[in-house]
N, C-alpha and C positions, 0 to 999 in steps of 0.2 A: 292219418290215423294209424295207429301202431297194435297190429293186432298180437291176439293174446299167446301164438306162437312164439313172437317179437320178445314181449314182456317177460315170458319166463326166460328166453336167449339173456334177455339184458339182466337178468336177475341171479341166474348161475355164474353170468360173467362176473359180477359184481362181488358175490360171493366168494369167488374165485380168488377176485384180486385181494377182497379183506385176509382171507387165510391164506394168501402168498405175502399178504404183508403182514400177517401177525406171526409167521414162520420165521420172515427175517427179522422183525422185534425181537423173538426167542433167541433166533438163533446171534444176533451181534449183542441184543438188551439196551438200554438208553448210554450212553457213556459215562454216566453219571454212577450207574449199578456197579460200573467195574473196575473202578478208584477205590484204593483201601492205605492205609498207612500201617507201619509197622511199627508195633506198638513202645518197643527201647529207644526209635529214633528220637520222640519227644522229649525224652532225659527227666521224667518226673514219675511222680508214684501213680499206679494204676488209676486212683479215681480221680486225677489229675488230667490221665490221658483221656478219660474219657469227655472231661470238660473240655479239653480242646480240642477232641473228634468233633465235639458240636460245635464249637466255634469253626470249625473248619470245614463246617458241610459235611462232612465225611463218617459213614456209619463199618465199613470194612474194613477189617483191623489182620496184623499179621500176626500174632500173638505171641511173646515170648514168655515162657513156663518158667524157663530158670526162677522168677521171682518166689514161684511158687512151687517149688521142689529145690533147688541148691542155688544160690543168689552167688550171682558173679560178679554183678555190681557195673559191669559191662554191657547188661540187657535187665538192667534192674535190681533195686536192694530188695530184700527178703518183705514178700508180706502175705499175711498170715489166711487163716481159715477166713475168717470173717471179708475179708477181700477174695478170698477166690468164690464164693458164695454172691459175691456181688457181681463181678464176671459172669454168672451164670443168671444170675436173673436179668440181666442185661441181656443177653443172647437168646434167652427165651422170651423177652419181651419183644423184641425185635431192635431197640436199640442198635443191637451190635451185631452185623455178619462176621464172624471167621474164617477167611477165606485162607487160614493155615496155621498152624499152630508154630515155632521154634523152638528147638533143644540147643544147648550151647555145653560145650563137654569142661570135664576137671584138667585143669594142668596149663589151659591153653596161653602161649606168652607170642603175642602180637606185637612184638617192638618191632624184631625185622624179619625179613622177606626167610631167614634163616632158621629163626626162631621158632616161629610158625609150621615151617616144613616140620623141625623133630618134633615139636610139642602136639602139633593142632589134632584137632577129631580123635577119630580110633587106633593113630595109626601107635601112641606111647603102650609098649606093654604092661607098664606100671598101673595105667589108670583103665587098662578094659572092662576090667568086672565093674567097676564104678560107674562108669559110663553106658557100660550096658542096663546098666538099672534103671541108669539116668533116661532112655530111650522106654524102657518098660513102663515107669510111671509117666511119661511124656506122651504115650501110644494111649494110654487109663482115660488120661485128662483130655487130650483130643476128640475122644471117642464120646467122653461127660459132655462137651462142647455141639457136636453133633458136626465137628471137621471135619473134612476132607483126607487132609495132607499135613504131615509133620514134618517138617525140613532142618536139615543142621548140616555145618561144614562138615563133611566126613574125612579133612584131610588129605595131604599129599599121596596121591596117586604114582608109587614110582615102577613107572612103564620099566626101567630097565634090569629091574631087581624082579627074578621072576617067584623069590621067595616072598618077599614083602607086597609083591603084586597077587599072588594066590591067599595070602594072610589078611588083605585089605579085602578081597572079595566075598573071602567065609564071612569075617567079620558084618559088610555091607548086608551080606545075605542074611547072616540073621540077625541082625534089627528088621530088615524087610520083612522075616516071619516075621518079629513077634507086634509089627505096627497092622501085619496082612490080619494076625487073629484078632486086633480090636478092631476091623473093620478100616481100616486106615491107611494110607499108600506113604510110603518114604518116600521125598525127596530130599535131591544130593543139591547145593548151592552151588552154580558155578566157581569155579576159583583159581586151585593153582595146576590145573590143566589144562591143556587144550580142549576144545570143542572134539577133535578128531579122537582125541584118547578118549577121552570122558563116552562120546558116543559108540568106539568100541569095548570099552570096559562095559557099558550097559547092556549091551549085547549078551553079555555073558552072566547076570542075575536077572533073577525077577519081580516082578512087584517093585521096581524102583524109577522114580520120575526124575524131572530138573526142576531145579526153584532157578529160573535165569537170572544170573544177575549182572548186568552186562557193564558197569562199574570196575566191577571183580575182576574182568579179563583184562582192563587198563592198568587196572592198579597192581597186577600180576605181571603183565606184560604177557597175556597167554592168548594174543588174537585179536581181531575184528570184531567185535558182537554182532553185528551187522551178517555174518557170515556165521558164526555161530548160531543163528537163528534155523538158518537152514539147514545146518549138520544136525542138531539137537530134537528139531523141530517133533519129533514123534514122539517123545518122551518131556515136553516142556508142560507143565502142569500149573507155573504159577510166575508170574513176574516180578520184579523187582524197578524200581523206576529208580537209580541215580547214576551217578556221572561221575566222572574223574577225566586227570589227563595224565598222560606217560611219564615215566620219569625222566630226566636229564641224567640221571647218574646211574648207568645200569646194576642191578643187583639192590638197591633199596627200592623200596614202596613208589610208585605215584601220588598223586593229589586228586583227593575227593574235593568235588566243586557242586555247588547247586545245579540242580538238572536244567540241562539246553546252554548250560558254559564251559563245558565238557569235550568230550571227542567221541562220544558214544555213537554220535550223529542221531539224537532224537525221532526226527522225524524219518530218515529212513530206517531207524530200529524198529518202528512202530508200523511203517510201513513192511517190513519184511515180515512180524510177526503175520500183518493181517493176509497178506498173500502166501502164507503159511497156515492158514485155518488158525489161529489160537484162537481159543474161547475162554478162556481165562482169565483168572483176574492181575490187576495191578495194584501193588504196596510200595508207594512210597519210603523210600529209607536215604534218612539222613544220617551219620554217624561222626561229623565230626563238623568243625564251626559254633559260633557261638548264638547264633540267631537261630536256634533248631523250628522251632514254630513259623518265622518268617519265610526261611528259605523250602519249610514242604507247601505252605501257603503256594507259595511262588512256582511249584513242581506244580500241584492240581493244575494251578491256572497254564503252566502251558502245556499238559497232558492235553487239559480241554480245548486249548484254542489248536492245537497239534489236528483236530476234529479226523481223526484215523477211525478212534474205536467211539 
């Protein structure tokens, strides 16, 4: 017979274990809650993407603005009031989490690994005041959204130029104000820096995170992601899920490949995140191939069977 000292013992116990295990629910969430896709990878118009979020299980989206503030045609053609209106009752229905918004700048030319250096982000003086606006109304509309985090390549970081390295930082720093005043945190894409530079450059602004994208450091040739995980780790705020492998021919591009055919190493990226605390979420991106729908299909499925997060 179990008397009624017993009873209440076994009943704090119990209660115990439900809110130590409704702690780690919060705290890791289903795996399910923390897959998102990015919205340009699918290559069609906005209410297209969101017919194949449903086809694909998938309600977390990464959002790219460009469509709807300056259309680059590279993250979306131009579409209008009445679609961004829809975007927003989608978000407010629950439909659609935004688990971060994208900016994409004027001028940018992505043929090669050289191009990209002069042209990309903030770093053209020709296009900063442009750009800069492009980040003002980009900070509006994330804020409309009820996001988080607004992220864009901010361009080559050149560590050995200590003019153009003090000139990228004022710059970084204030889009950081002016995303900090809508309630809103910058993050930088990983890319054409190192993990080491990138994390001591953060060092020195504030209010600025990482969008990982551990692709970007292959296709750059800027490191390990694997290892980047732990240099970064204190500032990584949002992930990116694709792949690539190195180039054969140094000084051009790598090859984007569908995720887990890659060299990203999947499952220990994922595993480093988690031994890393991230709590964050994950956005699919695919940007090049002809099967864009099959091949993030193919990314969820082995995020999930990966069974990390």
């Amino acid at each position: 017979m179990i008397c009624r000292r017993n009873l209440v013992a076994i009943s704090a116990l119990s209660l115990g274990l439900a809110i130590v295990s409704g702690c780690a629910l919060f705290m890791d969430g289903p795996r399910e809650s923390r897959l998102g896709v990015c919205s340009w990878s699918l290559g069609v118009p906005i209410d297209e993407v969101a017919v194949q979020m449903r086809e694909l299980g998938i309600k977390k989206v990464h959002l790219a603005l460009a469509p709807f503030i300056a259309a680059d045609e590279r993250h979306g053609g131009s579409e209008g009031a009445a679609a961004w209106q829809r975007v927003k009752e989608r978000v407010a229905s629950g439909e659609w989490i935004v688990t971060a918004t994208m900016i994409s700048f004027r001028g940018e030319d992505y043929s090669t690994l050289e191009s990209i250096k002069k042209t990309g982000g903030i770093v053209p003086d020709a296009n900063w005041e442009f750009n800069r606006g492009l980040v003002a109304k980009g900070a509006a509309l994330t804020r409309e959204l009820g996001a988080k985090y607004l992220s864009c390549h901010a361009g080559f970081l050149d560590v050995n130029d200590a003019a153009a390295y003090a000139k990228y930082r004022s710059r970084v720093q204030e889009l950081a104000d002016i995303c900090t005043k809508e309630g809103v945190e910058l993050i930088l894409e990983t890319g054409q820096e190192t993990a080491e530079h990138l994390a001591a450059f953060l060092k020195t602004v504030k209010n600025v995170g990482v969008n990982l994208d551990p692709a970007n450091m292959i296709l750059y040739a800027k490191g390990d992601p694997v290892e980047a995980v732990k240099t970064l780790a204190p500032w990584i705020r949002h992930v990116h899920l694709k792949d690539a492998n190195l180039t054969k021919d140094p000084g051009t591009w790598g090859t984007e490949v569908p995720l887990g055919d890659g060299q990203i190493g999947l499952y220990d990226f994922l595993k480093a995140l988690k031994s890393n605390w991230y709590r964050g979420d994950f956005a699919i991106e695919r940007e090049s191939g002809s099967s864009r729908f099959k091949d993030i299909d193919l990314a969820a499925r082995r995020f999930r069977e990966a069974a990390i997060f």
